[in-house]
C-alpha positions as CSV (number, residue, x, y, z in Angstrom):
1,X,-20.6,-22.1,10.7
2,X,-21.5,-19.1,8.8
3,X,-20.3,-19.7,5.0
4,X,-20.4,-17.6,1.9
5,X,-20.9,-19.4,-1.4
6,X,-18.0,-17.5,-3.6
7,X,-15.5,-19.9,-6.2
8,X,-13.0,-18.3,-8.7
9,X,-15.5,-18.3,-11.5
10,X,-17.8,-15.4,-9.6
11,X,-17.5,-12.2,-11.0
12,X,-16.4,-8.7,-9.1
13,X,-19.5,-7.3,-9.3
14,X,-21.3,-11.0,-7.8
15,X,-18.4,-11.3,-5.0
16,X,-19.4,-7.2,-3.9
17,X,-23.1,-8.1,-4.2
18,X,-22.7,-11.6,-2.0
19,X,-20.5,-10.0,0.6
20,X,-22.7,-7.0,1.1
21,X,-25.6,-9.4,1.4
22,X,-24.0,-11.5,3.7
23,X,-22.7,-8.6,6.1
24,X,-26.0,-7.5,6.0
25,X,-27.3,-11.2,7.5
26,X,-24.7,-11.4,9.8
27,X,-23.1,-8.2,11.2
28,X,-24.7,-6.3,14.5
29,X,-26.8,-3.5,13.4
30,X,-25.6,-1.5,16.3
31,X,-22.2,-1.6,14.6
32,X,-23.4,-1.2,10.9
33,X,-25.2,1.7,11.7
34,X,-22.2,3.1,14.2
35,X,-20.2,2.3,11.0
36,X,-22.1,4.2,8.6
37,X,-22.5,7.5,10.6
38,X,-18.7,7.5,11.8
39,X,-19.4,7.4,15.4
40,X,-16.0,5.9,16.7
41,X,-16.8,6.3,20.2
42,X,-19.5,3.9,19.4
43,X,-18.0,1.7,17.8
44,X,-14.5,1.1,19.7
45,X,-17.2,0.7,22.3
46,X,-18.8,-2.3,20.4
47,X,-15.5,-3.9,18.8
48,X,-14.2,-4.0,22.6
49,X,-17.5,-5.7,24.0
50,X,-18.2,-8.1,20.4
51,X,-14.7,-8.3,18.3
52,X,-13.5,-12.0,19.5
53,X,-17.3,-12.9,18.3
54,X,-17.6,-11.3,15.2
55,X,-14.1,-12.5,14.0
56,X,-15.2,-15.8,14.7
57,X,-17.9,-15.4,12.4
58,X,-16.0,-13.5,10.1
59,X,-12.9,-16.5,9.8
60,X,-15.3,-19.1,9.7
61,X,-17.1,-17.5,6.5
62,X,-13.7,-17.2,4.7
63,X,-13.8,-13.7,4.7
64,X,-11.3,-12.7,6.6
65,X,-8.4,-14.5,4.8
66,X,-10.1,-15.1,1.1
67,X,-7.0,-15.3,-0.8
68,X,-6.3,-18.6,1.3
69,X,-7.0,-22.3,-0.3
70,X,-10.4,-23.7,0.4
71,X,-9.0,-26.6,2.9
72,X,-7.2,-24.0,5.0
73,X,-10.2,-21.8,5.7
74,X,-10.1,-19.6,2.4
75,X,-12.2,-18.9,-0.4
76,X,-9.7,-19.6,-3.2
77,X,-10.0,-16.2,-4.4
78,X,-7.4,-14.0,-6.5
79,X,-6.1,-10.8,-5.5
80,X,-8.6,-8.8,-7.1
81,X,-11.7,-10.3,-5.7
82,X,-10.0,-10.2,-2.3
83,X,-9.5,-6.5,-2.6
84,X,-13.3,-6.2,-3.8
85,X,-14.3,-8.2,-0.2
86,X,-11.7,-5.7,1.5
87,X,-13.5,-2.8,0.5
88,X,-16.9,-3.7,1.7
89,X,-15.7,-4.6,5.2
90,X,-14.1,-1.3,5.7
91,X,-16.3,0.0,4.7
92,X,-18.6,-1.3,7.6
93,X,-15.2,-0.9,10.0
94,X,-15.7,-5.1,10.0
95,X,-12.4,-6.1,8.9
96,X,-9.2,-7.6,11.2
97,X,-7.9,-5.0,13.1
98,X,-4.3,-3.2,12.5
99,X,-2.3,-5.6,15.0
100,X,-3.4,-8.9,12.9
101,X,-1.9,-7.7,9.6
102,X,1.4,-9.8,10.4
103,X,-0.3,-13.2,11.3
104,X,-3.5,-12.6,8.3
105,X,-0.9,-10.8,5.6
106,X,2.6,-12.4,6.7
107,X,2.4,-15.6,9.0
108,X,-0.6,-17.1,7.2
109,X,0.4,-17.0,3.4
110,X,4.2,-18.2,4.3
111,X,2.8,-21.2,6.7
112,X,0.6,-22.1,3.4
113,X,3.8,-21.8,1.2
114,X,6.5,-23.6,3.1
115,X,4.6,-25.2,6.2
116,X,4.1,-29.0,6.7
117,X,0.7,-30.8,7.2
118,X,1.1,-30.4,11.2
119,X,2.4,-26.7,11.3
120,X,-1.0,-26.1,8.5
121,X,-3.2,-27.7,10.5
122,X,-1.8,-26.0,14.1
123,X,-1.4,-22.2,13.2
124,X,-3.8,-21.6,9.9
125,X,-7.4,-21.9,11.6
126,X,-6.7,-20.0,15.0
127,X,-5.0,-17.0,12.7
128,X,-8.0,-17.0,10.7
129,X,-10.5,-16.8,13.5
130,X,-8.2,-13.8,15.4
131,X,-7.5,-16.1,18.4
132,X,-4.2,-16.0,18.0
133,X,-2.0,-12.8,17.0
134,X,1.5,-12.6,15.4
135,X,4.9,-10.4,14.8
136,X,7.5,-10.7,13.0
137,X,11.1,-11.0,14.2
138,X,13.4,-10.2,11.5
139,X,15.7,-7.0,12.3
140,X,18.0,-6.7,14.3
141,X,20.5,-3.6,15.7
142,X,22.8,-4.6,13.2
143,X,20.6,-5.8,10.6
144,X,18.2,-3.9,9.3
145,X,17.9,-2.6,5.8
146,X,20.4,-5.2,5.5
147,X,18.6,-7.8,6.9
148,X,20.9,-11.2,6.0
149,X,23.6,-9.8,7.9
150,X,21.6,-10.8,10.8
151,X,23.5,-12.4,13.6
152,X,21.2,-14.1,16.2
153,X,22.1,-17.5,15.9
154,X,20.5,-20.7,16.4
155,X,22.4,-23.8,17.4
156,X,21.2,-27.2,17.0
157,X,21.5,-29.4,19.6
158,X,21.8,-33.7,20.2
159,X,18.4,-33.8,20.7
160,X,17.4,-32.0,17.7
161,X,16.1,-29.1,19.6
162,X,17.6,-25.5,19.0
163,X,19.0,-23.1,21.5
164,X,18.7,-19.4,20.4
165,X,20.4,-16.2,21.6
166,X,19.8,-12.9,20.2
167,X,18.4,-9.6,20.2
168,X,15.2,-7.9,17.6
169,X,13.9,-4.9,16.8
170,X,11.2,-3.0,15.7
171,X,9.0,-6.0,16.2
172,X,5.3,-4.7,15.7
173,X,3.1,-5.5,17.9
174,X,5.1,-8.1,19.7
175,X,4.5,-7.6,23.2
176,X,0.4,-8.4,22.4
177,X,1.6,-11.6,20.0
178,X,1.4,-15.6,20.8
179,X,3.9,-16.4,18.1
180,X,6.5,-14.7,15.8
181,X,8.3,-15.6,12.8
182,X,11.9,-15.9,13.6
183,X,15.0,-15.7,11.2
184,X,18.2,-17.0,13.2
185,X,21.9,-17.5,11.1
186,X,21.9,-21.6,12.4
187,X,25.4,-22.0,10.4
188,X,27.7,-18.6,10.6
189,X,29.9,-21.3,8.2
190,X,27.9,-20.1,5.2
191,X,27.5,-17.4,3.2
192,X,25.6,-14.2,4.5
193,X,22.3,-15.6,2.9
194,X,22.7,-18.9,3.4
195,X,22.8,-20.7,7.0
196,X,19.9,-18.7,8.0
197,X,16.7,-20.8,9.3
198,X,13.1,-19.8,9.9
199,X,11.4,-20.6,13.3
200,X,7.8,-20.1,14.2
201,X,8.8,-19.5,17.7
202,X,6.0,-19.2,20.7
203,X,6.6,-15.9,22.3
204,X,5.2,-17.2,26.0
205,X,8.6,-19.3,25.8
206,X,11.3,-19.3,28.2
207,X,14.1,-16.8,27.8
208,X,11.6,-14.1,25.3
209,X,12.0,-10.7,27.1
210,X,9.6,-8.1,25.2
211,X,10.3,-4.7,25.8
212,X,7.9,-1.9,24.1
213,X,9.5,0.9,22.2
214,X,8.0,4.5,23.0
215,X,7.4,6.6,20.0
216,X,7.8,9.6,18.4
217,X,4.4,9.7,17.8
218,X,3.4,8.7,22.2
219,X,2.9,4.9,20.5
220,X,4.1,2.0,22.1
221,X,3.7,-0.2,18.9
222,X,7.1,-1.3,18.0
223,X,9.1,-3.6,20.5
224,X,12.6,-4.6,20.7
225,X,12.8,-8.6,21.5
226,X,15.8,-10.5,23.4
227,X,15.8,-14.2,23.2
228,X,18.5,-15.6,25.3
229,X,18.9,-19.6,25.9
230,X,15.2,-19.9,23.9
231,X,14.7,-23.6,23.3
232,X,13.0,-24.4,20.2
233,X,12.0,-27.5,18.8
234,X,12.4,-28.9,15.7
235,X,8.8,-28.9,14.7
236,X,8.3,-25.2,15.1
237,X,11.2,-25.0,11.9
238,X,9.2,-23.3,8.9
239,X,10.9,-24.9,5.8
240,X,14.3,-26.6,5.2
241,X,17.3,-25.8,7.8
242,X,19.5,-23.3,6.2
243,X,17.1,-22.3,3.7
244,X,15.5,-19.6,6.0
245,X,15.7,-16.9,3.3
246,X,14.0,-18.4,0.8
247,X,11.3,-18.6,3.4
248,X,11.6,-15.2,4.4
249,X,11.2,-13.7,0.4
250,X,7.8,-15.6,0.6
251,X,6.8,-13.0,3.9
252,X,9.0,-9.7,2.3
253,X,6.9,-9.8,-1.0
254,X,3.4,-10.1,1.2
255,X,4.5,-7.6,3.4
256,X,5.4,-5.0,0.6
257,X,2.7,-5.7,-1.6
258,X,0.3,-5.4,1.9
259,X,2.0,-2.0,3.0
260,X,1.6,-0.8,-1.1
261,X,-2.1,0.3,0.0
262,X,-5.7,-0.7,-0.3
263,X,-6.9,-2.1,-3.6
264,X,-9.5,0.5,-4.1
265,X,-10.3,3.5,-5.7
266,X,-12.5,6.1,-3.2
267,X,-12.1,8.2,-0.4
268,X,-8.9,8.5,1.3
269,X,-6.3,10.5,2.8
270,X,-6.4,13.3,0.1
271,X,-10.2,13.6,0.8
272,X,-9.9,14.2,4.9
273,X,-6.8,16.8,4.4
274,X,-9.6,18.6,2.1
275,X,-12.6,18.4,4.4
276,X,-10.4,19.6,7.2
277,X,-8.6,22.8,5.8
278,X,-11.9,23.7,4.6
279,X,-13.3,23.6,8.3
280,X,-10.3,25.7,9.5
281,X,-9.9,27.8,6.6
282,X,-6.5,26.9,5.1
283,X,-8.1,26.0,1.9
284,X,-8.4,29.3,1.2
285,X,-4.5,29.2,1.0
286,X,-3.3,28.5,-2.9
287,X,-0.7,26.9,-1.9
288,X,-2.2,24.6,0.5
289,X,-5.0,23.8,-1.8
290,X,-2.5,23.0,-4.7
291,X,-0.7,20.6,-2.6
292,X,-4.0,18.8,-1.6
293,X,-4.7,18.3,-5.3
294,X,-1.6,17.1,-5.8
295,X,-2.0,14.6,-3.2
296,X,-5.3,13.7,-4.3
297,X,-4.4,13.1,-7.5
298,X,-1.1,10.6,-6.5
299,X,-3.4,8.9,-4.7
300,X,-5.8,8.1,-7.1
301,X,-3.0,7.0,-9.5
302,X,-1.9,4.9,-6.5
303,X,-5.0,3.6,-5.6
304,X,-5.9,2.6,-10.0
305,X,-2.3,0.7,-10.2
306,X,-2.6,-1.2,-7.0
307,X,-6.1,-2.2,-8.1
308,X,-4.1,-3.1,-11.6
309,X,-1.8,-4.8,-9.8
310,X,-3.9,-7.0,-8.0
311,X,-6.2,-8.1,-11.2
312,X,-2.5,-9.0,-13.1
313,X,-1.1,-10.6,-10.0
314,X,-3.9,-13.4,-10.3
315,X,-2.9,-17.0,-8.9
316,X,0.8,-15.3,-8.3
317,X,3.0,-14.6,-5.5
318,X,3.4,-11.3,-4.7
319,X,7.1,-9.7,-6.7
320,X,9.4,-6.9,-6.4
321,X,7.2,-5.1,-8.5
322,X,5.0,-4.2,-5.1
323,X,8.3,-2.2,-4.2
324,X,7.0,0.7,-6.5
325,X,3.6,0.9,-5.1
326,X,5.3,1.1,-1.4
327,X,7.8,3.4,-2.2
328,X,4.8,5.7,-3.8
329,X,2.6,5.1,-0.5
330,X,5.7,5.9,1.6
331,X,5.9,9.3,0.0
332,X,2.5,9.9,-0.2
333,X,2.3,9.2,3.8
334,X,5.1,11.8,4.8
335,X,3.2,14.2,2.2
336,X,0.3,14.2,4.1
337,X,1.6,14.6,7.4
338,X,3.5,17.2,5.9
339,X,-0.1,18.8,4.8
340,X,-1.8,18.0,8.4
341,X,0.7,20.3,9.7
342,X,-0.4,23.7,8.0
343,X,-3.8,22.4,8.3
344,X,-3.7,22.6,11.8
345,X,-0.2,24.5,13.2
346,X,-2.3,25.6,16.2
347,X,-3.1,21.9,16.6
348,X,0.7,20.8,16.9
349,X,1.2,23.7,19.4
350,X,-1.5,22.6,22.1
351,X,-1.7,19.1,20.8
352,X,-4.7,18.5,23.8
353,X,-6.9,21.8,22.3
354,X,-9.1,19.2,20.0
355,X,-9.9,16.1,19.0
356,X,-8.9,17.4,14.9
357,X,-5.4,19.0,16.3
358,X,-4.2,15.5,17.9
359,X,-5.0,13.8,14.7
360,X,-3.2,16.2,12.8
361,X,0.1,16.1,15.1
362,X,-0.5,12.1,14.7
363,X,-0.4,12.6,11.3
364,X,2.6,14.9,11.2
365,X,4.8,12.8,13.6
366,X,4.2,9.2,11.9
367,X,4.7,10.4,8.5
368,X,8.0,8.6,8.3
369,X,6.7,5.4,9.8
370,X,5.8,3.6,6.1
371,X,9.0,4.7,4.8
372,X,11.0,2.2,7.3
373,X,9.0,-0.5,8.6
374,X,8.7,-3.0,5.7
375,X,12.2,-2.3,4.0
376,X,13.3,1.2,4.1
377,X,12.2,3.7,0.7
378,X,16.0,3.7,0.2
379,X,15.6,-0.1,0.2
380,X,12.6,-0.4,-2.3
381,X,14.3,2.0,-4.8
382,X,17.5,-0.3,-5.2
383,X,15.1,-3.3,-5.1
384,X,13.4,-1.5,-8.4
385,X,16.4,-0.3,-9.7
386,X,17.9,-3.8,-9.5
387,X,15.5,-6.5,-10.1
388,X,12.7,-4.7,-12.2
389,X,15.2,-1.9,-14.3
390,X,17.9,-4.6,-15.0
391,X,20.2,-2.1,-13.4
392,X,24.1,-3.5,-12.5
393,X,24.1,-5.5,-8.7
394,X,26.8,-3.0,-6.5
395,X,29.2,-6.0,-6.0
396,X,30.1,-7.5,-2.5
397,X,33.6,-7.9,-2.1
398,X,32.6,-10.4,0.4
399,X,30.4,-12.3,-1.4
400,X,31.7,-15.7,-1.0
401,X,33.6,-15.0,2.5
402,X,31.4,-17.7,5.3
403,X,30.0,-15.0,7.5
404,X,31.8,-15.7,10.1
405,X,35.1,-14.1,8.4
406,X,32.7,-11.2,6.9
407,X,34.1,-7.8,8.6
408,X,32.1,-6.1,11.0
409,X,31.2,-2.5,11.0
């Protein structure tokens, strides 16, 4: 096992210096030196052939999930020390890959919360090592921004097993995942946030049907997910029955405080848009140049309150506060494919004529992507309005209807 000797006590500055010294012992100097000169080609090459490896490595250090308790295959670490590690392995491209961000950012911190001893011991070490990858299954046709109006529904059966019927959506990832975490309504008697239980529900199971999503953007990354006659069993239950959204609050603040950005302050998306329109001339444009700056400077401000963030968060669960940081990186986002556009128009014409011009029209047609997945902008600014501004709760007239007698539509 390949350990790295970091406690709570270590300062910033100690847990960059032992991180850098210990990807310097222990990452493949093909792929640091691909890293540092930016040859992607190279390195997709050598993350293809070595990844499984390395993240072995990389889990069993505590790296990869440092934030996590010692007995669980952590470090113990706050949020700002975490983010210090996180910058030094992208900056070497030696981090977990996109598609692990539910199971490291999502599955793993709501198992620690609310799993039991068995569920700990079964799903926490293969996460951290990237054996085994996760989605998440909360929306649904019907429920999306409004996700406790959710209606797939989970019935209990004599031998304490649960049959499930349903349909997801927008499940990232999902058709490349071993296990999801699922929100099914198990008591339609209840109110519209109560009745609701969490599952963490094997996706090779009978009766899962994953269907990929195509794009806007020529992706295939989102997936819609029907589950019909899915037999579950009791031990794959994450927390109490009925008390699935409690449960689910634990995985909503990690995911928006994980979509809010990267804890670090440095070169970003500001800095690319500028070394591009100076290679094809449009920052010679005033008005192009002005909106770069503008850019550049949100996300610096951006990038210094996350980091803030993350030193105040300490010991503490993510909050609602990380709503203002996503809604900020959500603009920021369709800002910049906005720019990438009159960057490289000629590039969203022929989107084939270069390498640059593909990346732009990437760019410019997921711009909207962070303003959905995660809770919709619209979403995070009644979220902030609400719970952070002390601003009056639109009432629901149905309130304390049982769901089943809510109206529909």
């Amino acid at each position: 096992m390949t350990t790295i000797d970091l406690d709570g006590s270590t300062s910033l500055a100690d847990v960059a210096a032992r991180t850098r010294a210990w990807l310097e012992e222990n990452l493949p100097a093909d792929w640091r030196a691909a890293a540092l000169a930016g040859d992607t080609a190279r390195l997709a090459e050598i993350r293809r052939d070595r990844a499984a490896e390395w993240h072995d490595r990389l889990g069993d250090s505590g790296l990869a999930t440092p934030t996590w308790p010692h007995d669980h295959g952590g470090l113990g670490l706050n949020a700002d020390a975490a983010a210090v590690i996180g910058d030094e392995l992208t900056r070497l491209c030696a981090g977990r890959p996109p598609e692990d961000f539910p199971g490291v950012a999502l599955a793993g911190p709501t198992i620690i919360a609310w799993g039991d001893d068995a569920q700990k011991e079964r799903h926490l070490r293969p996460l951290a090592l990237g054996r085994e990858r996760w989605c998440q299954l909360f929306s649904e046709p019907g429920a999306g921004s409004d996700l406790a109006a959710l209606t797939t529904r989970a019935a209990r059966r004599d031998d304490g097993t649960w049959t499930v019927n349903g349909q997801k959506v927008w499940s990232s990832y999902a058709h490349i995942s071993d296990f999801g975490l699922l929100m099914a309504r198990s008591d339609p008697g209840e109110r519209k946030h109560h009745g609701i239980t969490y599952f963490l529900l094997d996706m090779r199971t009978e009766g899962v049907d994953v269907r990929p999503l195509r794009q806007l953007n020529d992706e295939a990354e989102f997936n819609e997910v029907f589950l019909e006659d899915v037999v579950i069993p009791d031990a794959a239950r994450l927390g109490p029955a009925g008390k699935g959204w409690s449960v689910a609050i634990t995985t909503l603040m990690a995911e928006r405080s994980g979509l809010s950005g990267r804890p670090g302050v440095g070169p970003a998306l500001a800095d690319a848009l500028a070394a591009r329109a100076r290679v094809t001339g449009a920052w010679d444009d005033p008005a192009v140049r002005d909106r770069i700056m503008s850019a550049f400077v949100t996300e610096k401000a951006l990038q210094m309150t996350t980091v803030r963030a993350f030193v105040e968060l300490g010991e503490r669960e993510p909050g609602a506060e990380g709503s203002i940081r996503k809604l900020a990186h959500a603009a920021l986002e369709e800002e910049a494919g906005r720019i990438a556009a009159e960057i490289e128009p000629f590039g969203l014409a022929a989107r084939d004529s270069s390498d640059a011009g593909d990346r732009a029209l990437r760019a410019f047609l997921s711009a909207k992507i962070l303003s959905i997945a995660g809770g919709t902008s619209e979403i995070q600014r009644n979220i902030i309005g609400e719970r952070l501004l002390g601003l009056p709760r639109e009432r629901d007239p149905y309130a304390d209807l049982p769901f089943r007698d809510r109206p529909r539509g």
